[in-house]
N, C-alpha and C positions, 0 to 999 in steps of 0.2 A: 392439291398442294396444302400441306401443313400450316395453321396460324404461325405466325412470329411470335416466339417468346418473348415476356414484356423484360425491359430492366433486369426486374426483379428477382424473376424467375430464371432468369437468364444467370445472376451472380449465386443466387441456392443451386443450380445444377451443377455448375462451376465448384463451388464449394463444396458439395456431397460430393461430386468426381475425386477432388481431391482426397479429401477423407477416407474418401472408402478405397483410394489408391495405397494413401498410408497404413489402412488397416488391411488390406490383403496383405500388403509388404512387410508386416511386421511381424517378429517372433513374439506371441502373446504369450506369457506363463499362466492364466486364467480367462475368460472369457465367463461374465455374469448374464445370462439372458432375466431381462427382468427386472425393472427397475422400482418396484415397490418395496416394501420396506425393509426385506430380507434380504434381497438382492442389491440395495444400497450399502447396507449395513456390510453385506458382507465383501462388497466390492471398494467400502473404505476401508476396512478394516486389514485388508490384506495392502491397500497401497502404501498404507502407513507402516505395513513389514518392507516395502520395499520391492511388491509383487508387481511385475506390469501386468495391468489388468485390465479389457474393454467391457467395458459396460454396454448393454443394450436393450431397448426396449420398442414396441410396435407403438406406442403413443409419442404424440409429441408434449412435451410437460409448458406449463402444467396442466394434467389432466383430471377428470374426475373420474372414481373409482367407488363400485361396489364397496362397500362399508360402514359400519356403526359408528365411525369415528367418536371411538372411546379407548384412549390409551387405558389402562388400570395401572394401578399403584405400580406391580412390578414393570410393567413396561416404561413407565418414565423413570421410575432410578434405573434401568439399563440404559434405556437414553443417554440419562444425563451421566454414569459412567462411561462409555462409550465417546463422550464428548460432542454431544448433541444437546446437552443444556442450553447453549443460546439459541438452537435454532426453538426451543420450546418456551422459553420466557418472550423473545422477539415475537410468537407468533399472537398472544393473547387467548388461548383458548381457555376455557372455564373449566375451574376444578372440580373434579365430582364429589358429591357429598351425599347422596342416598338413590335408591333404587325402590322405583313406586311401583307394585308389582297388580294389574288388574285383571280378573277372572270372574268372570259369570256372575256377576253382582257381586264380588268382594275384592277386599285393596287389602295391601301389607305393605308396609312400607321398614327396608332393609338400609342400614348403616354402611356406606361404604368405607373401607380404609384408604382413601384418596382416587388419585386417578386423573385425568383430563378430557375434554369434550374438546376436537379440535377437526379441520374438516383435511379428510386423506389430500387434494390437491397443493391446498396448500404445505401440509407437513412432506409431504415424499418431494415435495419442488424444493422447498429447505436444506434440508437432508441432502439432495442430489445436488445443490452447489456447492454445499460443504463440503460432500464427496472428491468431488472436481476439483478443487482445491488444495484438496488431500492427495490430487494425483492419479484420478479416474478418468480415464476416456472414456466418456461417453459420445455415442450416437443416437439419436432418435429417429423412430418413423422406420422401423428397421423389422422385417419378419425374417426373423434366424429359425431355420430347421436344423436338429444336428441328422447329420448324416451315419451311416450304420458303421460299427468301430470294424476297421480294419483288422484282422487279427495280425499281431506283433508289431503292428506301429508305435512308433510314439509320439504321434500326435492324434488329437480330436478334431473332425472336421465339421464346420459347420457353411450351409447353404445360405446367404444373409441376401435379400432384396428390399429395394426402396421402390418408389414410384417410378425413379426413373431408371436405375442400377442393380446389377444382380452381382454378387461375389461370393468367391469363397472364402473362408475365416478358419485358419489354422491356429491348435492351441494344445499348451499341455496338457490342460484340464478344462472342462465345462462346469459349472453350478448353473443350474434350474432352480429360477425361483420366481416362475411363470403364474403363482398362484393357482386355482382350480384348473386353468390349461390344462390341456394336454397338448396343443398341436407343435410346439418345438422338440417335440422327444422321438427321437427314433422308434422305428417297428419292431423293438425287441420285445418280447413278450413279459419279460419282467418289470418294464419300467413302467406297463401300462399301467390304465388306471381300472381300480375297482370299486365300483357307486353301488352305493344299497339301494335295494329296491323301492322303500319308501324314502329316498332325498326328497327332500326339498327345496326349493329355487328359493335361494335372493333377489330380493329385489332393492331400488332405493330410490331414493330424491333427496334433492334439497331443495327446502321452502323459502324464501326471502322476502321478505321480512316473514318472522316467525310470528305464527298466532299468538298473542298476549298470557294467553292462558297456560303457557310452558315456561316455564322460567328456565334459567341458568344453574347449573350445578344439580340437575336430577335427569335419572334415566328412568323416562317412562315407558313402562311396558305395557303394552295390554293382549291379552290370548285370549283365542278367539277358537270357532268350530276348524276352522280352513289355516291354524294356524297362527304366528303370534307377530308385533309390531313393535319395535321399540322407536323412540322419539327422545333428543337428548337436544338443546342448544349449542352452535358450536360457537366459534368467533363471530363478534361484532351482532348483527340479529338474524343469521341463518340459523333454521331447523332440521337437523340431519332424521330424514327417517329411513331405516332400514329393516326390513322385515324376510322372514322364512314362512314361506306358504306354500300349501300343497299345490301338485301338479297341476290334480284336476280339477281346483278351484280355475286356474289359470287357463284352461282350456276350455272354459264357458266365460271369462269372465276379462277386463280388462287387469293391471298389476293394483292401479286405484282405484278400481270399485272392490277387488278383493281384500285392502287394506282400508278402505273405509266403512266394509262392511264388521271386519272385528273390529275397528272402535266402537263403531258405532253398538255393538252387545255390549261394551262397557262405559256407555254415556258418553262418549269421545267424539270431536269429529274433526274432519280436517277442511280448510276454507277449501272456497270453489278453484282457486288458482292450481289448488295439486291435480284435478283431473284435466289439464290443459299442460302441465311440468313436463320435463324430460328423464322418465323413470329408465333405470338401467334393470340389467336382468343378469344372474350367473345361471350357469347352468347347475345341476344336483349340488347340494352343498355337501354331505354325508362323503368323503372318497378317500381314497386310500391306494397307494403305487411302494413300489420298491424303495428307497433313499438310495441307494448308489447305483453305480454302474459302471461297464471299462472308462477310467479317467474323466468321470461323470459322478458329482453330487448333487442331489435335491435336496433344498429346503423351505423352510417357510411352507403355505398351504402345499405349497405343489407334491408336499414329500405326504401330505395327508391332512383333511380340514374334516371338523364339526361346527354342529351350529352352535356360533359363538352366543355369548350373553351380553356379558360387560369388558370387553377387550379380549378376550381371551386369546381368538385369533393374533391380534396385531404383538401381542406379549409374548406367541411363539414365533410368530417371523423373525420378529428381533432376537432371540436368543439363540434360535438356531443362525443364523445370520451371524452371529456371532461367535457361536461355537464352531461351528463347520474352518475357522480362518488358521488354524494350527497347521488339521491335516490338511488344506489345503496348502499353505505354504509349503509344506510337506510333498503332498504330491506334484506341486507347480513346479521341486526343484529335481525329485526324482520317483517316478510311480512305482506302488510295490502293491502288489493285489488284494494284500490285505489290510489296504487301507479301504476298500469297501465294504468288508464285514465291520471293520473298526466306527465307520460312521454310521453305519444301518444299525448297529448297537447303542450310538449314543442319541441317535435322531430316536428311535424309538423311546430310551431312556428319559426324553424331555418331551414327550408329547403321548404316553401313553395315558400316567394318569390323568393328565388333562382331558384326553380324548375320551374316559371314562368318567369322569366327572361329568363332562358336558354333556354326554350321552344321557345319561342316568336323568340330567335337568332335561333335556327335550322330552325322554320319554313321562315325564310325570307328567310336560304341558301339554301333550297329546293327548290325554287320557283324563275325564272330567274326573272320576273317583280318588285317584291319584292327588290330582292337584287340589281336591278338596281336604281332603287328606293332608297333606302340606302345607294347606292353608292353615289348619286348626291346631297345628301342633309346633308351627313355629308363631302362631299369635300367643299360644299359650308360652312357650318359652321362647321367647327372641333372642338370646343370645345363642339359640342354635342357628338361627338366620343370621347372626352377624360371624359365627364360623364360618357356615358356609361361603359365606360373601370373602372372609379371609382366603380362605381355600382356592377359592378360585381367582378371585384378584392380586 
């Protein structure tokens, strides 16, 4: 015989029943799988046209998520165009003001043109009541598969299960913006994903209270043989570290002794509390998939991620996020097929050069001659390091 469900549990099943009775029953014009910052952005953004739109995500918020939690310059004035300023002034995060860069006994230290140090749980749980607000049904705790496109329907179906409930979720349109995921996208062969053979994994933590020796308002970096670590203060006295390290450091080795080992080639170290923390892990950071598909957009990493620096990442979630809310309104009201080539053109158009940019930094920090190289010719002229730092922030 079964335990009795207590109270509690008793009025959440009751409640997700309902829910997810109102959301089978309902005619969706978009469906957002994904509710980080791409998938928020662009699931206000369309409620605010007037799109009925469900949101959904496999966490329950707030949660904590892989990341550098470094907005850059451009990412907080789309914020705050966007209409996300209060949730960034309310949150307190610290502004950035230089980038401390360390390598095999030497340091550079580069000018940032602004920026924020704030930590992902807090800002995506922001942002997502503002959303809701704005008009978003959200659900949490929800693994959505979309199912394989009918030929000449017009609708997208997707498979959605909780703990306790299984349903299916009909909708004009889909947006993916599942991040490095893959697992809610159908077995079409173009939507898959394609990982370089050398990716490398993320990893993260947050430290609490933060070693003394970091202050507020800098991203420190340090690269190492097995790959490179940055370290930034977010709100109040958390330490956000997030680091890109090889595979096969990780397969001898735990995520924090592989990160304590490049500080520690740059005189760094981290207290005893992070080898006891709660390290997260992504899989290959390096990938790349289709952007569209029948009545199907990707954006943010899911549509293609590198290894970020100083926001890079979170500056394209947000803009593609925000870009993508046209054609979608567009295809939410009536699909025309070439509104896939239409987005696969502009999702490329806003994350290529970036993705070469960024490319071009990982390969210099993988390669000792390179980044000595780098080192000596932006000590000599610095204001070619404070371009770059524009360039990419």
């Amino acid at each position: 015989m079964a335990p009795a469900l207590s109270a509690s549990m008793e009025r959440r099943v009751r409640r997700e029943l309902q829910e997810w009775s109102e959301a089978a029953n309902s005619n969706w014009e978009a469906v957002v799988v994904g509710a980080g910052l791409a998938g928020i952005v662009a699931a206000d953004q369309l409620a605010r046209r007037g799109v009925r739109v469900l949101l959904l995500d496999r966490k329950h918020f707030p949660r904590e998520k892989v990341c550098g939690g470094c907005l850059n310059a451009r990412a907080v004035q789309l914020l705050r165009d966007l209409g996300f300023g209060d949730c960034l002034d309310d949150l307190g995060g610290h502004s950035l003001q230089r980038l401390e860069l360390f390598a095999r006994g030497k340091s550079l230290q580069i000018d940032l043109p602004g920026g924020m140090a704030i930590s992902r749980s807090r800002l995506d749980d922001a942002m997502l009541k503002q959303a809701i607000a704005a008009g978003v049904t959200f659900l949490p705790g929800v693994d959505a598969r979309v199912e394989p496109f009918e030929q000449n329907s017009n609708q997208r179906q997707l498979s959605c299960r909780t703990d306790n409930h299984g349903r299916r979720v009909s909708t004009s349109l889909v947006i993916i913006a599942t991040g490095i995921s893959s697992e809610p996208m159908p077995a079409d062969h173009q939507l898959s994903f394609a990982e370089s053979k050398d990716a490398r994994i993320g990893v993260q933590v947050t430290l609490d209270p933060a070693p003394a020796s970091f202050q507020p308002g800098i991203i420190y970096m340090a690269v190492g043989q097995h790959g490179y670590v940055g370290l930034t203060r977010t709100e109040g006295q958390s330490l956000n570290l997030a680091a890109a390290v090889d595979r096969s450091a990780l397969r001898q080795s735990t995520a924090a002794d592989v990160c304590q080992r490049i500080l520690a080639e740059n005189g760094m170290s981290l207290p005893a509390s992070a080898l006891a923390a709660n390290w997260k892990g992504t899989c290959g950071l390096t990938r790349s998939r289709c952007a569209a598909g029948e009545r199907l957009f990707v954006v943010g990493d899911a549509g293609g991620y590198v290894e970020p620096f100083t926001g890079e990442g979170m500056e394209l979630a947000i803009q593609s996020g925000s870009a993508v809310t046209e054609l979608a309104q567009r295809a939410a009201n009536r699909w025309d097929p070439d509104l896939k080539s239409e987005w696969s053109r502009q999702f490329d158009a806003l994350v290529t050069r970036r993705q070469w940019v960024c490319r071009g930094l990982s390969r210099i920090l993988r390669y000792p001659l390179l980044l000595r190289t780098a080192f000596g010719v932006t000590s000599r002229f610095p204001s070619l390091g404070r371009a770059v730092a524009r360039m990419v922030t």
